[in-house]
C-alpha positions in Angstrom: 22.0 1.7 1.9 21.8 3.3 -1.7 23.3 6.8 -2.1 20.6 9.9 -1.7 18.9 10.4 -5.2 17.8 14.0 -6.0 15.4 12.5 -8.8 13.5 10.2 -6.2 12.7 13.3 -3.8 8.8 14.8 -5.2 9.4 17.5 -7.7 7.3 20.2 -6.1 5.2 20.1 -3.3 1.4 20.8 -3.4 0.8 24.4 -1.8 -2.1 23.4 0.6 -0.9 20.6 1.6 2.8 21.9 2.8 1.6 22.7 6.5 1.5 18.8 7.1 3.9 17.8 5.0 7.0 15.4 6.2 10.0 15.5 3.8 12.4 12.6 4.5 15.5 12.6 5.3 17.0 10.2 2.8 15.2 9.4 -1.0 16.6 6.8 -3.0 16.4 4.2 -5.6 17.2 0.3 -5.2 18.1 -1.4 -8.5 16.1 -4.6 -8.7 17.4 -6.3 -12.3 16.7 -3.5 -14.7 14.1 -1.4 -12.3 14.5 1.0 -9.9 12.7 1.2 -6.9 12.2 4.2 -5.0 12.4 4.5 -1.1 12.5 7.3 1.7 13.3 7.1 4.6 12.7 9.5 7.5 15.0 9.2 10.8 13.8 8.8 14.2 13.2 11.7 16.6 15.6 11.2 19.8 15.8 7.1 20.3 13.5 5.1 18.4 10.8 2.5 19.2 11.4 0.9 16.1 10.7 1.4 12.4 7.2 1.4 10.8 7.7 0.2 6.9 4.5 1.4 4.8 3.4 -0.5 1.9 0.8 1.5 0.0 -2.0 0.2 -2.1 -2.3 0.1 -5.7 -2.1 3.6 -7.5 -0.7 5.2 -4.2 2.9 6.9 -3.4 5.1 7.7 -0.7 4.1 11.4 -0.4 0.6 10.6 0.2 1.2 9.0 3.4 4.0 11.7 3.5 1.6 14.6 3.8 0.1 13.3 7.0 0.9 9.4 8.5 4.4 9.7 8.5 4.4 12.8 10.8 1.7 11.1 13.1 4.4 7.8 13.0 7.3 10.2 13.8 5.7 12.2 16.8 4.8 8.7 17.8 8.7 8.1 18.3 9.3 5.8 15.1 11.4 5.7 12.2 9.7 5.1 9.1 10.3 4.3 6.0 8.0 4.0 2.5 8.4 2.2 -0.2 6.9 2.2 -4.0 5.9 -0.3 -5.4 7.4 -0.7 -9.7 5.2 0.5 -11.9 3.9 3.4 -9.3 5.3 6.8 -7.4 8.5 7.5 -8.8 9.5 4.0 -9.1 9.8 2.6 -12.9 7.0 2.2 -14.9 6.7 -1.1 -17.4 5.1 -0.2 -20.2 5.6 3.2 -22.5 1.9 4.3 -21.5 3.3 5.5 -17.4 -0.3 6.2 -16.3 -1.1 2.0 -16.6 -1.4 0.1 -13.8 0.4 -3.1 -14.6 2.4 -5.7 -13.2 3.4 -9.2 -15.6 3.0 -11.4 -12.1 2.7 -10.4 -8.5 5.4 -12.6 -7.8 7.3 -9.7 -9.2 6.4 -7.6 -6.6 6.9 -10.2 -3.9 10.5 -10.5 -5.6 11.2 -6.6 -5.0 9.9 -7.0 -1.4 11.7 -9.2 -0.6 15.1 -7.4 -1.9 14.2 -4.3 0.0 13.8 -6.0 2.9 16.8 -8.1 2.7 19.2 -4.7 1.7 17.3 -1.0 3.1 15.1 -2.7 5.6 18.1 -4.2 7.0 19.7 -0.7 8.7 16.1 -0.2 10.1 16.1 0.4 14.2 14.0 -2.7 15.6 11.5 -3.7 16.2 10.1 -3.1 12.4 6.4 -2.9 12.4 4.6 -3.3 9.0 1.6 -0.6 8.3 0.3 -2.0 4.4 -2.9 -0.4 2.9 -4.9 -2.8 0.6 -3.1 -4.2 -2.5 0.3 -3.8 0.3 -1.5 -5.6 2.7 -2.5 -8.7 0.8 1.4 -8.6 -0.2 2.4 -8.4 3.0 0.4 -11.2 4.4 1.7 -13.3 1.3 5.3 -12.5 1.6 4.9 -13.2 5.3 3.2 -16.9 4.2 6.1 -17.1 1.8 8.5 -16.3 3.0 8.3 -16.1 6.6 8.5 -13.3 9.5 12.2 -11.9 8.5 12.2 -8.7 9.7 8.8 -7.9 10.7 8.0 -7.9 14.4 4.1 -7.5 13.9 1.8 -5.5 10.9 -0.9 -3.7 10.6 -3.3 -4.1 7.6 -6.1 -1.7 6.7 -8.2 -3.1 4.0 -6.5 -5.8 2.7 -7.2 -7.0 -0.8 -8.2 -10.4 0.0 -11.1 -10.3 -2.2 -12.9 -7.7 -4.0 -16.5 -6.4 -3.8 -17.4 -7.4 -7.4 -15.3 -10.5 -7.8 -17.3 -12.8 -9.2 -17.7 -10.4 -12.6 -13.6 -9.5 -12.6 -13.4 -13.4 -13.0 -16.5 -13.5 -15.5 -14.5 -10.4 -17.6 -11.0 -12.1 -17.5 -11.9 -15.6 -17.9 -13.1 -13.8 -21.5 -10.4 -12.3 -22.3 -7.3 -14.0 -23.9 -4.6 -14.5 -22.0 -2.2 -12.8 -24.8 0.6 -10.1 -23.6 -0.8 -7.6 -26.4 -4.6 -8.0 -24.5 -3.1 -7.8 -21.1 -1.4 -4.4 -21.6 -4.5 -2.4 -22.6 -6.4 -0.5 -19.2 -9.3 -2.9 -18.3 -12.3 -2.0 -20.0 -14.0 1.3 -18.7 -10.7 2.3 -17.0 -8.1 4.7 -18.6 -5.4 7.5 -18.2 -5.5 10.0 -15.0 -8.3 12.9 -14.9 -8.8 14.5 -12.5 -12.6 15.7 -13.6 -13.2 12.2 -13.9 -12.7 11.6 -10.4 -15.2 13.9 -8.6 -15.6 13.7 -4.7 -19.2 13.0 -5.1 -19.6 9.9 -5.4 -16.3 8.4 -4.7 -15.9 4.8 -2.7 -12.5 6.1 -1.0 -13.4 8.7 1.9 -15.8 10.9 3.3 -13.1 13.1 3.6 -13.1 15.7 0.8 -9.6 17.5 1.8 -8.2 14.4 2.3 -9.5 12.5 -1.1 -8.0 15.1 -2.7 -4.8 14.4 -1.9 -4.1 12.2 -4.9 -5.1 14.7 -7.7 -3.0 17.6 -5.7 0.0 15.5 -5.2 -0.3 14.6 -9.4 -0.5 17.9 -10.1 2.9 18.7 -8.3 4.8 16.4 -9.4 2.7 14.4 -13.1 5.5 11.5 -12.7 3.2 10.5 -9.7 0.3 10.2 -12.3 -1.0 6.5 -12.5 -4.5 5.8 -13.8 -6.3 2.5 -14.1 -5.2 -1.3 -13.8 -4.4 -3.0 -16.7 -6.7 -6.3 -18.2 -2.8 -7.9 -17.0 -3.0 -6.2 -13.6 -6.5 -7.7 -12.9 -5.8 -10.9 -13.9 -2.4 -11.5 -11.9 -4.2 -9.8 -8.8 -7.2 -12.7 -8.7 -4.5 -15.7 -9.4 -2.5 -14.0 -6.6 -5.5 -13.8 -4.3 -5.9 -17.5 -5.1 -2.4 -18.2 -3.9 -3.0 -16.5 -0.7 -6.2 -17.9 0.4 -4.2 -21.5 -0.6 -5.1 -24.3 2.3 -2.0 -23.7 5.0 -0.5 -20.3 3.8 -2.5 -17.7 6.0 -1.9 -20.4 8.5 2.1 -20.1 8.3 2.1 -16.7 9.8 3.0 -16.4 13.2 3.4 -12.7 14.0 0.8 -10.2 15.8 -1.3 -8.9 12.7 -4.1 -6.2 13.2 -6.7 -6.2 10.8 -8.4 -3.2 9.8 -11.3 -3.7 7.9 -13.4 -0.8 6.4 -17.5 -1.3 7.0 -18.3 0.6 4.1 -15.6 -0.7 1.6 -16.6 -0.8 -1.9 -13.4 -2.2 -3.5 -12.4 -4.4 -1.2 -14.8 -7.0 0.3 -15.0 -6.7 4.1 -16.5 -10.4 4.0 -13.2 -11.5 3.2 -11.5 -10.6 6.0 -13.1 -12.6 9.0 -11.9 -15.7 7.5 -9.0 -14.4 7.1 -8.4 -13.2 10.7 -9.6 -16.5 11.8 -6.9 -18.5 10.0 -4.1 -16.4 11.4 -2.0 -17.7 14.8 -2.2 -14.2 16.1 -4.9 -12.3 14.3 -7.0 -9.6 15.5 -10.3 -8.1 13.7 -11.1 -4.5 14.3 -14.2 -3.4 12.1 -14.4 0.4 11.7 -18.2 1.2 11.0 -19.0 4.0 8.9 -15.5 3.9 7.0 -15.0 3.7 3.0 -11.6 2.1 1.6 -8.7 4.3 2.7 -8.7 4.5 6.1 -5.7 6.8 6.9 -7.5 9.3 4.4 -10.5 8.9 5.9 -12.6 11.4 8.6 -10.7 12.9 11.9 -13.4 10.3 13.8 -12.3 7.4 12.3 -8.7 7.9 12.1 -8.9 8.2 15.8 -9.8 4.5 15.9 -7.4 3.3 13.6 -5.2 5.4 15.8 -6.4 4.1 19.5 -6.1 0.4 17.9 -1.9 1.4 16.7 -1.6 2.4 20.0 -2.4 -0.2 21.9 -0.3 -2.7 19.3 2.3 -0.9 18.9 2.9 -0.6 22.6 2.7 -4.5 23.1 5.2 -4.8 20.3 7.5 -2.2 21.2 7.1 -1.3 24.9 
């Protein structure tokens, strides 16, 4: 593994949100060509069951799953370890303009992926369960297609983005707009730089869960390198080819490990009619519908955590005994 890095430990930590709050035991950066990618990594209590890797979703970072999952992961007797994604967290950014979402091909990602997992991933205790969160879960399931099992024992997907609520007009948008590196670089139309007043609670399409939606702007405010505000015209356009790719005839089909699927009944963003299909093309696929539940559903209410929760359980313990 890569030597500690006092630059890819969080700045500050938010105030309220310290009670909760799981430093690792390890931050780091891993050099992929010209990029760094940053990592943490949080031992074990006593003798593992194995290592839960989290992938997090687009604009998300290791401390928000920091402030309450990992601790849940770790009383549950696993290692874990998170991972951000370039061009989020503390990882590097691509363009001068940090608070852009953008990515020049999600093969990119799949690239970086598969380095971590082939270097970090590869002093993990076994066996190593993936837990992905939207944009990580639909590159998870690719890599997985791709690339096959490697270390991955099973994984656990909340939302992935296999298709999005408003599609059909995404395509409409892009298919409009030229495909010309200058175009692809500004934030997609109505989209911009971080703000937090521009992100009330009211209204939002994440969570019921005031304390916990607000973990995002709280987190920002600690530490502003976090900060990361809307896709690029790039972004969205590399996300629907790479959605393409993944819903290919025979790809879902290649992957032969235990995968839970989490899908949220109120989701917004992502389109829960995507993921029965889904499910269905998988060797070993399981459905589990939460009812009542917006996007994120590890930020979401006590309730419905607990299902989430109940279902980890009960795969987890098939997995690792």
């Amino acid at each position: 593994m890569t030597k500690d890095d006092p630059l890819a430990a969080p700045a500050a930590v938010p105030v309220g949100l310290q009670p909760p709050y799981r430093p690792a035991d390890r931050y780091a950066f891993l050099q992929s060509g010209a990029t760094r990618l940053r990592y943490a990594w949080w031992n074990a209590v006593g003798t593992p069951r194995g290592t839960v890797l989290i992938l997090p979703g687009r604009l998300e970072f290791i401390e928000k799953y920091a402030t309450e999952v990992v601790g849940e992961l770790l009383s549950r007797g696993f290692a874990v370890v998170g991972f951000d994604w370039r061009g989020q967290g503390l990882s590097d950014r691509p363009l001068p303009d940090s608070h852009k979402g953008h990515i020049d091909r999600f093969e990119t990602y799949l690239t970086d992926l598969s380095l971590f997992l082939d270097t970090v991933l590869i002093d993990a205790p076994r066996p190593v369960i993936g837990l992905c969160h939207s944009m990580g879960g639909h590159l998870f399931l690719r890599s997985l297609a791709q690339n096959g099992s490697g270390p991955f024992a099973g994984g656990i997907v909340t939302a992935p983005m296999m298709g999005l609520k408003r599609q059909a007009l995404l395509r409409n948008v892009i298919r409009l707009t030229p495909p010309f590196q200058a175009v692809d670089r500004h934030y997609l139309f109505g989209t911009g730089a971080f703000q937090a007043s521009k992100y009330p609670f009211a209204g939002n399409v994440l969570t019921h869960d005031e304390r916990r939606f607000r973990f995002t702007a709280d987190w920002f405010e600690a530490d502003p390198r976090l900060c990361l505000g809307g896709p690029t015209i790039g972004w969205c356009r590399q996300a629907l080819r790479s959605m393409t790719a993944a819903l290919a005839p025979g790809m879902l089909e290649r992957i032969d490990l235990p995968i839970l699927l989490v899908s949220a009944a109120q989701d917004d963003l992502v389109d829960p009619a995507s993921h029965p299909p889904v499910v269905a093309r998988l060797r070993q696929g399981e459905l589990l519908t939460i009812a009542g539940c917006r996007h994120e559903v590890l930020m979401e209410t006590d309730d419905i955590r607990a299902q989430f929760w109940v279902a980890f359980d009960r795969m987890a313990k098939e997995i690792c005994g």
